[in-house]
C-alpha positions as CSV (number, residue, x, y, z in Angstrom):
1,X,-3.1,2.8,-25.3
2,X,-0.9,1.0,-27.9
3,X,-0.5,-2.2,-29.4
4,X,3.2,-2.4,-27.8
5,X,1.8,-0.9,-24.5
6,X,-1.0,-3.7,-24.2
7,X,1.4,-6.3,-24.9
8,X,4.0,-5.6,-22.7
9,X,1.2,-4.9,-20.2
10,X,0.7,-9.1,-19.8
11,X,4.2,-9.1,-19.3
12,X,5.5,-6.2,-17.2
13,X,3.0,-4.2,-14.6
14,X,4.7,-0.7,-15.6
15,X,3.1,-0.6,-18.6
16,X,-0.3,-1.2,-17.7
17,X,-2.6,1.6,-16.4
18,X,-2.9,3.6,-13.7
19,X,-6.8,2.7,-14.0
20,X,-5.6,-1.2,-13.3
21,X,-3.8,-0.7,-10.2
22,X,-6.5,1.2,-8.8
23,X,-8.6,-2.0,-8.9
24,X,-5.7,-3.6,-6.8
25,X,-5.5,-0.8,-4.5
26,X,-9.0,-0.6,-3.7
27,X,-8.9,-3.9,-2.5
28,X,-6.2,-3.3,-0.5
29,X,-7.8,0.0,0.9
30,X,-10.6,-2.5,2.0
31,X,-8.5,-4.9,4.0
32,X,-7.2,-2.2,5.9
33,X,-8.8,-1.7,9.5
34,X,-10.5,1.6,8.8
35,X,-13.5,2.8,9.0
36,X,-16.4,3.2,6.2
37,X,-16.9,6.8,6.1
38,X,-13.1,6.6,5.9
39,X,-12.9,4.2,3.0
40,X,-15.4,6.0,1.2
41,X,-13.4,9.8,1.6
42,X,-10.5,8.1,0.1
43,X,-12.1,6.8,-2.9
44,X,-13.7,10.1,-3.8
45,X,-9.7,11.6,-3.9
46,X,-8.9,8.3,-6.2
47,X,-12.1,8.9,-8.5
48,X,-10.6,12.6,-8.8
49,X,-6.7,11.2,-9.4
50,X,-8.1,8.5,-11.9
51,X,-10.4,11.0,-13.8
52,X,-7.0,12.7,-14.6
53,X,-4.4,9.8,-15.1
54,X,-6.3,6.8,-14.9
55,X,-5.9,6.0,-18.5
56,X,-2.0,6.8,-18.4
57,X,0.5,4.0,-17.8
58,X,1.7,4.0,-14.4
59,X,5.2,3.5,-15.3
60,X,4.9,6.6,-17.5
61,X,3.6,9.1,-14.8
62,X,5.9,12.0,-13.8
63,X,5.6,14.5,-10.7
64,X,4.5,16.6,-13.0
65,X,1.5,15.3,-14.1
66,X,0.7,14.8,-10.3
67,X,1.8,18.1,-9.9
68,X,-0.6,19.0,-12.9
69,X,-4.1,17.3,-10.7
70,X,-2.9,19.4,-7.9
71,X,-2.5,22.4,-8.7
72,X,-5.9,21.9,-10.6
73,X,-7.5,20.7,-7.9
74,X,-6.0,24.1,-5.2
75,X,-7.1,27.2,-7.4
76,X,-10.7,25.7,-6.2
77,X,-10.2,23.7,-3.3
78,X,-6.8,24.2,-1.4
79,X,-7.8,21.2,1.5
80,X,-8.9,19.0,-1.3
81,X,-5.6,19.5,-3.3
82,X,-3.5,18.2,0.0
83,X,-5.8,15.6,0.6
84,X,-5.5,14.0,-2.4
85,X,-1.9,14.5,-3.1
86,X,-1.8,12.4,0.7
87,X,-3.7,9.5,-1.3
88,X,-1.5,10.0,-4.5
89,X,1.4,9.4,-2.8
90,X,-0.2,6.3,-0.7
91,X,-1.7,4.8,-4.1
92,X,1.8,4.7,-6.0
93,X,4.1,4.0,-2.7
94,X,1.8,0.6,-2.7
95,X,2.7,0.4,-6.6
96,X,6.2,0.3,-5.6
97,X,5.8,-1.6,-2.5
98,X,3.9,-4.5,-4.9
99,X,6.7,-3.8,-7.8
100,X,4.4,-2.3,-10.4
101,X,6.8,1.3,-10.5
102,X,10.6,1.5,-9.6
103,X,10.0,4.8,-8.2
104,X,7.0,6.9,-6.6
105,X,6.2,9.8,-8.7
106,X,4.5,12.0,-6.2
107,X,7.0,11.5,-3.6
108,X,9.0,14.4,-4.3
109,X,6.4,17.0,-4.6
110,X,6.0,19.3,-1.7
111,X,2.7,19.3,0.5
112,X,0.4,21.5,0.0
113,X,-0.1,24.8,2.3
114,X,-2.9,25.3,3.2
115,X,-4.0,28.3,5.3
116,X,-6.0,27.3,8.9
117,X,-9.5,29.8,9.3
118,X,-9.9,28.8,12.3
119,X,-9.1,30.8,15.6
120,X,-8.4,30.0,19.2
121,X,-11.2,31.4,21.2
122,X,-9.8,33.8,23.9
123,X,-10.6,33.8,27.6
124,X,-12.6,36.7,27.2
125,X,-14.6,35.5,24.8
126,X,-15.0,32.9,26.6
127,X,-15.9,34.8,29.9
128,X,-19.2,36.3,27.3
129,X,-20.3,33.7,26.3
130,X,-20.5,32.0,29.9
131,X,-22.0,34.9,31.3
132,X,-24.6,34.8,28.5
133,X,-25.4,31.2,28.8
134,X,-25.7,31.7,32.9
135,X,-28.5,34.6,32.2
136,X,-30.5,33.3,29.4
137,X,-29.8,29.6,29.1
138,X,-30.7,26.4,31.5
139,X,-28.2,26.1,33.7
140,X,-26.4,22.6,32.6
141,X,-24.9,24.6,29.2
142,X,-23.1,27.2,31.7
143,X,-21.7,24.2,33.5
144,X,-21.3,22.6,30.4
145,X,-18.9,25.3,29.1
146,X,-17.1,25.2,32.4
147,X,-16.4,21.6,31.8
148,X,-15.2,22.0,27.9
149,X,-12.5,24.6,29.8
């Protein structure tokens, strides 16, 4: 960071670092009524955006440096990638909402796809496995299956 940078970083927010609003935002993460587990999840996706921009200026920041993280982050980890461009775009529309950017940079990016590898189970899978669980189960998992229908 500069001489010019820390200096007009007392004076104006958009030129202090990304890495300083995320001591802001975490607090306002915390006052939020969420869960734990949840609160922890989305300060794993900030530890990941800060290890990449967190030493940037946050005025300074483009889509494409956000673009950058994410595309990163999807050659390994596609669900990853749109979960943390979800938290990217929270992190800086609280930076505009509490005037430290004019402008959120990872608004305009488009959400990641992400392919579901998951499948509906059919009825006649369904009808196996029931008919199994009646022959060689105890008979509360074949009722049990009934009810989940």
């Amino acid at each position: 960071m500069s001489v010019l940078s820390k200096t007009l970083g007392k004076l104006s927010a958009k030129y202090k670092t990304l890495s300083e609003w995320a001591v802001i935002y975490d607090q306002i993460i915390a006052s939020k009524p969420i869960t734990k587990k949840t609160i922890a999840n989305r300060k794993y996706h900030h530890r990941r955006i800060l290890s990449h921009l967190g030493s940037r200026e946050i005025g300074l920041i483009r889509p494409h440096d956000i673009s950058g993280l994410i595309s990163k982050i999807y050659e390994t980890n596609p669900h990853t990638a749109k979960r943390t461009l979800i938290e990217a775009r929270d992190m800086f529309q609280e930076a505009v909402d509490y005037g430290w950017i004019d402008r959120n940079p990872a608004a305009s990016l488009k959400p990641v796809r992400v392919k579901v590898a998951r499948l509906r189970l059919t009825l006649r899978e369904w009808v196996a496995i029931h008919a199994y669980a009646e022959k060689n189960s105890p008979p509360w998992v074949s009722r049990m299956l009934a009810l989940a229908l």
